[in-house]
C-alpha positions as CSV (number, residue, x, y, z in Angstrom):
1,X,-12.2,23.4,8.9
2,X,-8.9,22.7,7.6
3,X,-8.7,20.1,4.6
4,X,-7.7,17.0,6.1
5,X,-6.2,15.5,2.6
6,X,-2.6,17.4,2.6
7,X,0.4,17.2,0.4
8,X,3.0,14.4,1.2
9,X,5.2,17.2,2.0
10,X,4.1,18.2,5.0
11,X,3.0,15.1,6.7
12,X,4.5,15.8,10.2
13,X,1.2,17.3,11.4
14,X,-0.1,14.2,11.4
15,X,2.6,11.9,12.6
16,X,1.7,10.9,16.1
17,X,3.5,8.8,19.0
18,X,0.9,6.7,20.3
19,X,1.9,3.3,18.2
20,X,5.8,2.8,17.7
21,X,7.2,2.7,14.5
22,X,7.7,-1.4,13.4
23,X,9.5,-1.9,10.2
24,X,10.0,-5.3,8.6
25,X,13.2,-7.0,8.9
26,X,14.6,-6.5,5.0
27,X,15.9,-10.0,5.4
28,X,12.1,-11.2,6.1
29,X,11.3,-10.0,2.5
30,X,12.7,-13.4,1.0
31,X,10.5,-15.1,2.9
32,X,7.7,-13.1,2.1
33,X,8.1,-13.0,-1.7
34,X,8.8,-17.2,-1.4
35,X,6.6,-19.1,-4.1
36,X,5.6,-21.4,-0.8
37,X,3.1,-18.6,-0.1
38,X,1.2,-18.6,-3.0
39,X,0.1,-22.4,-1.4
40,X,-1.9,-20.1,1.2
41,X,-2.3,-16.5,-0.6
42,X,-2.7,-16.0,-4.4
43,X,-2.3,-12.7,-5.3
44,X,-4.0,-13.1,-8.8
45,X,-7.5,-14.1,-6.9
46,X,-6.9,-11.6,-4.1
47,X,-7.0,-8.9,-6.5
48,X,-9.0,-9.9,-9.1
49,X,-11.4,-7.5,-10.4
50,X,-9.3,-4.5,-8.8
51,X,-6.6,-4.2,-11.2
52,X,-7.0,-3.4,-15.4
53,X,-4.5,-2.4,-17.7
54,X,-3.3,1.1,-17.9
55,X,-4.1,1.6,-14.2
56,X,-1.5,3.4,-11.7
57,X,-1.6,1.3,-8.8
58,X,0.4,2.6,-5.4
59,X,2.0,-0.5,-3.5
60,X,3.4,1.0,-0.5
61,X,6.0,-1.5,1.5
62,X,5.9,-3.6,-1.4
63,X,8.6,-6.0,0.4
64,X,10.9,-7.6,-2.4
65,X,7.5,-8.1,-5.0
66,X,5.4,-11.0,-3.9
67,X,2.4,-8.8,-5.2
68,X,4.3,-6.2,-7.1
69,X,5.0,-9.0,-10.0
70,X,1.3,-9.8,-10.3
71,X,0.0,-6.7,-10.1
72,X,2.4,-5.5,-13.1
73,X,1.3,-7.8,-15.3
74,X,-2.0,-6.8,-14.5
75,X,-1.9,-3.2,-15.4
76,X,0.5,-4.4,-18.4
77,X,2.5,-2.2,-21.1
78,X,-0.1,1.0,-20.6
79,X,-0.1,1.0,-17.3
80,X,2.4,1.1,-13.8
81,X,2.9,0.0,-10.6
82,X,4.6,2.4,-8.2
83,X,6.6,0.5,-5.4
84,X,7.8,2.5,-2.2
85,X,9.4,1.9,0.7
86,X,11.8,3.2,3.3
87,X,14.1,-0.3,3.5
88,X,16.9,0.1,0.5
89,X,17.8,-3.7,0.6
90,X,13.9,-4.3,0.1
91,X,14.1,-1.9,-2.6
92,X,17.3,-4.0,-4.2
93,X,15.8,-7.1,-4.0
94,X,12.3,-6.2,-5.5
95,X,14.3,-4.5,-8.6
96,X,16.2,-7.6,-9.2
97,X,13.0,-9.9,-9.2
98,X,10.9,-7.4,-11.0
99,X,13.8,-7.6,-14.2
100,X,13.8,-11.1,-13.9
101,X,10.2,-11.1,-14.8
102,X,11.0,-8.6,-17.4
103,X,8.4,-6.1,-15.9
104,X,10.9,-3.2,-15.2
105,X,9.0,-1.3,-17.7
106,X,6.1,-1.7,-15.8
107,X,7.4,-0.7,-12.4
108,X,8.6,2.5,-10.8
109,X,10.7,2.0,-7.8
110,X,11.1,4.9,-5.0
111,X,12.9,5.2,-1.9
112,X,10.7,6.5,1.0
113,X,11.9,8.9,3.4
114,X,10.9,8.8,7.4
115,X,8.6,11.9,6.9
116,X,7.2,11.1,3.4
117,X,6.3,8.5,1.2
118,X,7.8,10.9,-1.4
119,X,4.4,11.1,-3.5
120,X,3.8,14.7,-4.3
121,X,3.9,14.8,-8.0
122,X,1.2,11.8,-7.8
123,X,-2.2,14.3,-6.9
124,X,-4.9,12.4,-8.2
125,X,-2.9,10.3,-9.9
126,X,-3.6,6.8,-8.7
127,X,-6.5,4.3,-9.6
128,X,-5.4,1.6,-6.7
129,X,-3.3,1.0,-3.8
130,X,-2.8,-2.3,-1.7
131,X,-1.6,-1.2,1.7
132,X,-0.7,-5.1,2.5
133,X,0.4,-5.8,5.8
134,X,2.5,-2.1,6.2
135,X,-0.3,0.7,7.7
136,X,0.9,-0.6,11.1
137,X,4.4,0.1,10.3
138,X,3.9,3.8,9.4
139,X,4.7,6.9,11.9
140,X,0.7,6.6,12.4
141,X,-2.7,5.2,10.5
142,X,-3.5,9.4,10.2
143,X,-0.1,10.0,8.3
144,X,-0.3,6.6,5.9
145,X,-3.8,7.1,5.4
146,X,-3.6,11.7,4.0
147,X,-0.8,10.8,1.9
148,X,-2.8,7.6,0.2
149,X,-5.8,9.9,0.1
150,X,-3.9,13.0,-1.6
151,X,-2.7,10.6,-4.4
152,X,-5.7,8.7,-5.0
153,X,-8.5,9.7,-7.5
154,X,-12.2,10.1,-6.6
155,X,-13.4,6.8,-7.5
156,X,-9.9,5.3,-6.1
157,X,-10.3,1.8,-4.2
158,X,-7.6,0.7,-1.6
159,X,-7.7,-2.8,-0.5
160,X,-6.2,-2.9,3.8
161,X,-5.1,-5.6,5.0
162,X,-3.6,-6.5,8.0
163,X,-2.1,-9.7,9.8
164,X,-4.1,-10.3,13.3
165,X,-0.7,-11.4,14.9
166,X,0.6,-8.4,14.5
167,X,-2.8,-5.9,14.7
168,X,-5.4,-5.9,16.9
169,X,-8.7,-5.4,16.4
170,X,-8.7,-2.2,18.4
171,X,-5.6,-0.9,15.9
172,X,-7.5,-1.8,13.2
173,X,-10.4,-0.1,14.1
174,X,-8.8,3.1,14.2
175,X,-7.1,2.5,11.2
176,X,-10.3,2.7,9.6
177,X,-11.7,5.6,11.2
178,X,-8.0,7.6,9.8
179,X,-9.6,5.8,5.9
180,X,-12.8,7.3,6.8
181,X,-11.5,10.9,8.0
182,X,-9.5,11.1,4.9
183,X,-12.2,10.7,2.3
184,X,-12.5,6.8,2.2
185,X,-15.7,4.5,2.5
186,X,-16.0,1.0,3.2
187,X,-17.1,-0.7,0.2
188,X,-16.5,-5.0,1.3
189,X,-15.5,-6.1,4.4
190,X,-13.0,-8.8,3.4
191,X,-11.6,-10.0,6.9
192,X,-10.3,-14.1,6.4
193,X,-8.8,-16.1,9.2
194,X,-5.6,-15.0,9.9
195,X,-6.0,-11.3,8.5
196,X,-8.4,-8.2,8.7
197,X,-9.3,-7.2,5.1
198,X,-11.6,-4.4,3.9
199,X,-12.0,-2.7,0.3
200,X,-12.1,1.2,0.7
201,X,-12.9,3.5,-1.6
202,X,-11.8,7.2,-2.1
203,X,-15.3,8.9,-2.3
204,X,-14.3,12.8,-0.9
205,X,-12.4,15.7,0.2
């Protein structure tokens, strides 16, 4: 059988039509990254116990940094956070509120392309990835879910969340069965009130 974890370059065997593609508006990312939210989500307590210093941590569809800043000063000096996505005006407005917390050297920025998330040099390379509200944005769960796997280490946990207004609980479903085919196990169900949440871990293939 034909290893299901494949190399970011050659995701197009896995791309499928059945969802459409639904990016983020890149003027929504102002709203997202708005201290407001932190009066309902606080990314410090949402990923506490996830995050250490001198971890790589993937943050695909990072917006313009409402978790990216936290989760830099998390993994601190020795460590990075790598921040990808497709939208360039996303990626110009997460660089310019990443230096004003003076965490550039703590950040890697890259610009996604429609048939990769541009990872390939990152095999095994990554310790944690939040997938925060962006799986049901991508070309398909299958395609999100090989390149995450590729990049992650054995051991690797993923936190997935995803807004019920915008996923339902069918979508989600398979989103976890693509997790699972890829090498990922359900370690904590974390669904709240307006979102499904679950902590996956990277445990084969």
């Amino acid at each position: 059988m034909q290893d299901s974890v494949r190399s970011p370059d050659r995701p197009d065997s896995l791309r499928t039509d059945d969802q459409p593609q639904e990016l983020c508006p890149w003027w929504v990312g102002y709203l997202l990254a708005s201290p407001i939210r932190k009066l309902f989500e606080r990314p410090d307590k949402m990923l506490a116990g996830l995050i250490r210093p001198g971890m790589v941590v993937l943050e695909p569809g990072p917006g313009m940094g409402f978790f990216t800043i936290e989760m830099a000063r998390m993994v601190g000096s020795s460590g990075m956070v790598i921040a990808v996505d497709i939208q360039p005006k996303m990626l110009e407005g997460l660089r310019r509120r990443v230096a004003r917390a003076g965490l550039l050297d703590s950040v890697e920025i890259r610009q996604a392309r429609p048939e990769s998330l541009g990872l390939s040099d990152l095999k095994a390379a990554v310790d944690f990835t939040l997938a925060a509200a962006m799986v049901h944005e991508m070309p398909s769960a299958d395609w999100f879910f090989s390149q995450a796997a590729y990049v992650s280490k054995t051991g690797a946990r993923l936190l997935l969340i995803e807004p019920k207004g915008h996923v339902t609980d069918a979508r989600f479903q398979n989103e976890l069965r693509a997790a699972r085919d890829t090498g990922f196990t359900v370690v904590e169900p974390r669904g709240g009130r307006r979102s499904y949440s679950v902590l996956l871990e990277k445990t084969g293939r």
